[in-house]
N, C-alpha and C positions, 0 to 999 in steps of 0.2 A: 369298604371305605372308612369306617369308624375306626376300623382298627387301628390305620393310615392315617388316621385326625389324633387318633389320641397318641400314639408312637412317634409323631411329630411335635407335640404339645410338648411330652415328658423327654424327648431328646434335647427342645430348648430349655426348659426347665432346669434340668441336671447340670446347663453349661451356667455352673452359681456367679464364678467372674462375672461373666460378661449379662445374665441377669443382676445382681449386685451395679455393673455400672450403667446396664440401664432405665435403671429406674432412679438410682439418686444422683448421677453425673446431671440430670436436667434441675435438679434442685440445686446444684450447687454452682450452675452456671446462673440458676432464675436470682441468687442469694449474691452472686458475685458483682456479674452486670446492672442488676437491680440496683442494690448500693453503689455499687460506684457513680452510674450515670444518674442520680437519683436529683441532681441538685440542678441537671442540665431539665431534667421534664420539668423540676418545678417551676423553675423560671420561665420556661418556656407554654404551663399550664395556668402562672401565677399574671402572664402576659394576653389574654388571649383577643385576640378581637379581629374582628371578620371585616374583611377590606372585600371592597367591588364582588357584594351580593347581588346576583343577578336575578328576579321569582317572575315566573309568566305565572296567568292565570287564566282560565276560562271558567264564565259565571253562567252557570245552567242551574243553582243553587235557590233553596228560596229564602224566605226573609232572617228568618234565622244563623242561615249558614252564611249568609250576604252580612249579617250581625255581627257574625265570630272573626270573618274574614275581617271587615272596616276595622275592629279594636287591632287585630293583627298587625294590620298594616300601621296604624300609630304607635304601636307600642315600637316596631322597625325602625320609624323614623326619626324615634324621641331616643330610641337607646343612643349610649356613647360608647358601646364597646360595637358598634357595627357603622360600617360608612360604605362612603359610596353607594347607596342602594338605588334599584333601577327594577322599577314593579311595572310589569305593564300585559294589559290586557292580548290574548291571541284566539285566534278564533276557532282551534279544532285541536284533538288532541293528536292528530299524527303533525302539524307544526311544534305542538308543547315537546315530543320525542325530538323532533331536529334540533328544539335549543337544547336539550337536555345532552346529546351527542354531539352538538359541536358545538356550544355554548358553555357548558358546565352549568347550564342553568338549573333553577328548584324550579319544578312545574306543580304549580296548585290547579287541582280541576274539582270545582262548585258546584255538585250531580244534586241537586234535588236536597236532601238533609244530610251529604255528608262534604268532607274534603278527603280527596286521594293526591297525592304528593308522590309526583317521579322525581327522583335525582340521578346524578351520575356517581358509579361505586367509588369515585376518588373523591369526594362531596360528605364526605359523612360524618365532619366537623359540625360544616354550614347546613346539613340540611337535617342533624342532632339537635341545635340549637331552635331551626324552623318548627321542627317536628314538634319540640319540648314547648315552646311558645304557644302552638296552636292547641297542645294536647292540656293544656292551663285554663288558655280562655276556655276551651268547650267543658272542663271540668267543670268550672264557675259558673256558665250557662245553666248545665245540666240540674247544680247542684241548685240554683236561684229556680230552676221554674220547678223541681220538686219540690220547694219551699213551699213554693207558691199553691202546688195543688194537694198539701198536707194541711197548710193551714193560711189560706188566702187574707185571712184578716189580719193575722200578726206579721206578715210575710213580709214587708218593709220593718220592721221596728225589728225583727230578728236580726235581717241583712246588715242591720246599721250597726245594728250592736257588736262593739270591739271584742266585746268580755268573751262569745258565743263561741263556741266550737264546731256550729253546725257545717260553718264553710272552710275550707282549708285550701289557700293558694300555692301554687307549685312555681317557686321561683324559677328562673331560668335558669338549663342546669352546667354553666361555664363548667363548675367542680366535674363534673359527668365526663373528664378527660381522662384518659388514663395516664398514671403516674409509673413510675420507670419500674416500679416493681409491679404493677398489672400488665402492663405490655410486653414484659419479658416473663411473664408469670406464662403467657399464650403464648408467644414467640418460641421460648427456648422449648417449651413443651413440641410442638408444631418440628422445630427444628430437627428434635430426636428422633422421631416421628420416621422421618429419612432415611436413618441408622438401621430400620429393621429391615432394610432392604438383604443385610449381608447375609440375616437368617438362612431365607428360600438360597443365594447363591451360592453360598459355601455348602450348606448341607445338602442339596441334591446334588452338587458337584463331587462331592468325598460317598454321595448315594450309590455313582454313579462308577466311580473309580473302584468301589470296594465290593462292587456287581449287587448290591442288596436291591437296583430297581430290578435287577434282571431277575431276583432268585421270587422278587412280589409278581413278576410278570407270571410266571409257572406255577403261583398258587391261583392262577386265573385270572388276575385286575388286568383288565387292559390299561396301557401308558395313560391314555389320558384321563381315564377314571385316578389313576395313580396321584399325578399331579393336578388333578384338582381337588383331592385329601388333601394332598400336601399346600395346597396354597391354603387350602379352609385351616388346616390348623396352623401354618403360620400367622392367617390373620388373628385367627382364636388368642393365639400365644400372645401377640403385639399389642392389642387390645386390650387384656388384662393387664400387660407389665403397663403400658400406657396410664390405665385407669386407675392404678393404683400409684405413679408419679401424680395426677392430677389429683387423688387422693390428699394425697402427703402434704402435696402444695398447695391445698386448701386450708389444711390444718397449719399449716408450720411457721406458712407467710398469710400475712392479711393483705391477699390479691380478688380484684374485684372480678368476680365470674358471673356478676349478674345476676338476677331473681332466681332467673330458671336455671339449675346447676346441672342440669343434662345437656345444656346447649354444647357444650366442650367436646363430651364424650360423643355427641350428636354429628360434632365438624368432625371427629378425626376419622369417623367410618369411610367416607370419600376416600381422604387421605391412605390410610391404612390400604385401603383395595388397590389404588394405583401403586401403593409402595411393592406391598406382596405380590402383585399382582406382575411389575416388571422384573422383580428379582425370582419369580417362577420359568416365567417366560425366556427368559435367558438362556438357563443351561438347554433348554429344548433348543434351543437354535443353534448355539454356538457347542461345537464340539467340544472346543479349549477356551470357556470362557475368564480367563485369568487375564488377559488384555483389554479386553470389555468391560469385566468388573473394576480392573483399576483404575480404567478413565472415568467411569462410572462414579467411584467412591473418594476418587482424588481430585477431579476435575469437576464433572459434571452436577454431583450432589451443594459441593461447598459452593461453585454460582449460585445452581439455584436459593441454596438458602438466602445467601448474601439478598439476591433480588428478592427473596421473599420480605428480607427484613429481618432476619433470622440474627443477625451481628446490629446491625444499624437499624435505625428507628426512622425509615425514609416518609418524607415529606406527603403526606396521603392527597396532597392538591396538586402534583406532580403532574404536567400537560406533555405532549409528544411523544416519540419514538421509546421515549426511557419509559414512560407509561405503559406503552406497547409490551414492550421486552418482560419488565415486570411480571406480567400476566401468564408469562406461560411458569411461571413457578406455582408448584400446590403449596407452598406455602402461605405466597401471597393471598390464595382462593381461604386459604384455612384460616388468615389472619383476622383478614377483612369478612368473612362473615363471623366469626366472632366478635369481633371489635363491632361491626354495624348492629349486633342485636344489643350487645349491653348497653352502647353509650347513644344508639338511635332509634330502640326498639324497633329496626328494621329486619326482617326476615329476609329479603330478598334474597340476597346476597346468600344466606344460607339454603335456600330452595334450591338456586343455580348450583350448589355446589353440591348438592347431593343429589343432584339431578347428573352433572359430569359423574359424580361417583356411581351410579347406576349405569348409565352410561360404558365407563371403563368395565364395570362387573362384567356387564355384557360382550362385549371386547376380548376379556380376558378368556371367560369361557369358551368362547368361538372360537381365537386362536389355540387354546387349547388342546380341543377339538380334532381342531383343522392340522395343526400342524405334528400334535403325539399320534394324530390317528394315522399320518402319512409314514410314520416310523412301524407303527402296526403293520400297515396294509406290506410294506418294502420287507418286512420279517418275512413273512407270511410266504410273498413273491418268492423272498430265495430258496423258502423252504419245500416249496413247488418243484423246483428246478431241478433241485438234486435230490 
C-alpha cells in the first residue's frame, strides 16, 4: 500500500500545470475579491451595531460570578452600539437550548465560579462581542483580587493608579470582524479545497481505462486495499498543495488567521476527507463516471460553494429555510468554524466539524470496503466457473 501512496502522491506532483494553479489560483482570487470588495466590509465593519440582543440566563453562580455577570449586564445596557436588549432570567438549562434553537438567543449559565455561554452557530457576531465583554470583566476581576493577595495593603492605591501597568483592559472587540481580505483569505482557500476532488476522479478513471488497477490487482493488493492508497495519497497530495496556499497567504497578504495558526490547517482535514473521499468513491461505482463528474464539477460543486460563501460574503444572522440549505455545504462547516475561533474564541463549531470529518473517514473506508470488495468477491465468482 506505501507504494500506492507514494505512486499516487508523485503522479499528482509531476501534473506541474495543474499543481502551479492550485496552489496560487487561490491567492489570486483571496488578492482580487479581497480588494475589490474591500471598501463594501469596511463600511459595513466601520457600521456595526447589534439590534434585538436576546441573553437568557440561569444563576446557580456564587457571589463573584453573580459580580462579573451584574457589571455585564450594565455595561449591555449603557453601550450605544447594542439596542434593543432583553436579558432575562430561565430556569434550567434544557429551556436555555430551546431559546438558543428557536430564539437565536445567547444563554449564560452561572455554575458555581464560572460562566458557560451557548449560542446559535449563525450568532457569532453577537455572541463574539458577548463573549469578548465577559472575558474583559473577569480579566479585571482576576487581575484585582491578585492584587489584592500579593500585596493587600497597597492594593487600592495601585488599582487607582493611572500611571500602573499592572492592569490592562480589553476593549470590546467591534475591530475583531473580519475585513474583505480575512474572509476571502478563508473562503477562497476553503473554496479550492473543492477542486481536489478532480485528482481521485480523473486519475483512477484513466487507472482504470489503461488496466494499471488490474495489472496492481496480480501483484497481490486487493481492490479495496488499492483504493484506500489511493485515497490516503490523494489526501496526502491536497493537504500539502493546501498548506503551502495557506502558507503563501500568510506571508503575502496581512490576513487575520488568529493566535493559533494551525486552526486553518486543523478545519481543512474534515474538509479534504469528504472531498477525497467522494471523488474515490465514484469511479467504484459508476462504470462511466464522465456524467457524474460533470454534474459534479459544473453543477453541484459551484452551489455548493456559492452556499458556502465561497463568491458572496452571506449575512451569518440569516434565519429559515436559506439557513437550512446553507448547511449542507462543507464549506459553510469550514467557514464558520474558522471564523467562530478567531473572532469568538469559540471552538465549537470546530469540534463538530471534525467530529463530521471523522465521521465521513469512517463512511469512506466501510464503503470502500463494502463495495471494492464486492468486485473481488464477483472476480473470483467467474473465475470459479470456468
Amino acid at each position: 500500500m506505501i507504494a500506492i501512496i507514494k505512486a499516487t502522491i508523485l503522479n499528482c506532483v509531476r501534473d506541474r500545470k495543474n499543481l502551479i494553479f492550485m496552489i496560487f489560483f487561490p491567492l489570486f482570487l483571496v488578492l482580487l475579491i479581497g480588494s475589490t470588495l474591500s471598501s463594501y466590509f469596511d463600511k459595513m465593519n466601520n457600521n456595526v451595531a447589534i439590534d434585538n440582543l436576546s441573553i437568557c440566563y440561569i444563576d446557580e453562580g456564587d457571589s463573584k460570578i453573580n459580580e462579573v455577570f451584574s457589571t455585564f449586564v450594565d455595561i449591555i445596557k449603557e453601550s450605544k452600539d447594542i439596542s434593543n436588549v432583553d436579558i432575562k432570567e430561565i430556569s434550567d438549562i434544557e429551556e436555555g437550548k430551546r431559546e438558543v434553537r428557536v430564539n437565536r438567543a445567547i444563554v449564560l449559565y452561572l455554575k458555581d465560579n464560572t460562566i458557560e455561554m451557548y449560542s446559535n452557530d449563525n450568532s457569532y457576531v453577537k455572541s463574539s462581542i458577548v463573549y469578548q465583554i465577559l472575558n474583559s470583566i473577569s480579566n479585571r476581576y482576576n487581575t484585582i483580587a491578585e492584587v489584592y493577595t500579593i500585596n493587600p495593603e497597597r492594593a487600592e492605591e495601585i488599582i487607582k493608579n493611572e500611571n500602573n501597568n499592572f492592569i490592562e483592559e480589553d476593549n470590546i472587540p467591534y475591530e475583531k470582524i473580519p475585513g474583505s481580505m480575512d474572509y476571502y483569505g478563508v473562503a477562497e482557500i476553503g473554496l479550492m479545497l473543492f477542486y481536489f476532488i478532480s485528482y481521485p476522479l480523473f486519475t483512477l478513471k484513466e487507472d482504470k481505462r489503461s488496466n494499471i488497477k488490474d495489472r496492481i490487482k496480480i501483484s497481490g493488493l486487493s481492490t479495496p486495499k488499492y483504493y484506500l492508497a489511493s485515497f490516503t495519497g490523494f489526501f496526502m497530495f491536497s493537504f500539502g498543495v493546501s498548506l503551502t496556499t495557506y502558507i503563501l497567504s500568510n506571508i503575502l497578504f496581512d490576513i487575520n488567521y488568529g493566535n493559533n495558526l494551525f486552526i486553518m490547517p486543523l478545519a481543512m482535514i474534515p474538509f479534504l476527507i469528504i472531498v477525497n473521499g467522494i471523488g474515490t468513491i465514484m469511479p467504484i461505482i459508476f462504470k462511466d463516471n464522465k456524467a457524474a463528474s460533470t454534474i459534479l464539477q459544473n453543477i453541484i460543486i459551484p452551489v455548493l460553494s456559492f452556499l458556502g460563501g465561497g463568491y458572496v460574503a452571506f449575512d451569518v444572522e440569516k434565519k429559515g429555510i436559506f439557513n437550512i440549505i446553507t448547511k449542507i455545504s462543507p464549506l459553510r462547516w469550514f467557514n464558520s468554524s474558522v471564523f467562530r475561533y478567531i473572532y469568538s474564541d469559540d471552538s465549537s463549531s470546530l469540534i463538530s466539524w471534525i467530529i463530521i470529518g471523522i465521521i465521513a473517514l469512517i463512511l469512506i473506508i466501510v464503503l470502500i470496503y463494502l463495495i471494492a470488495g464486492r468486485e473481488d468477491n464477483m472476480n473470483e465468482e467467474y473465475i470459479n466457473v470456468n
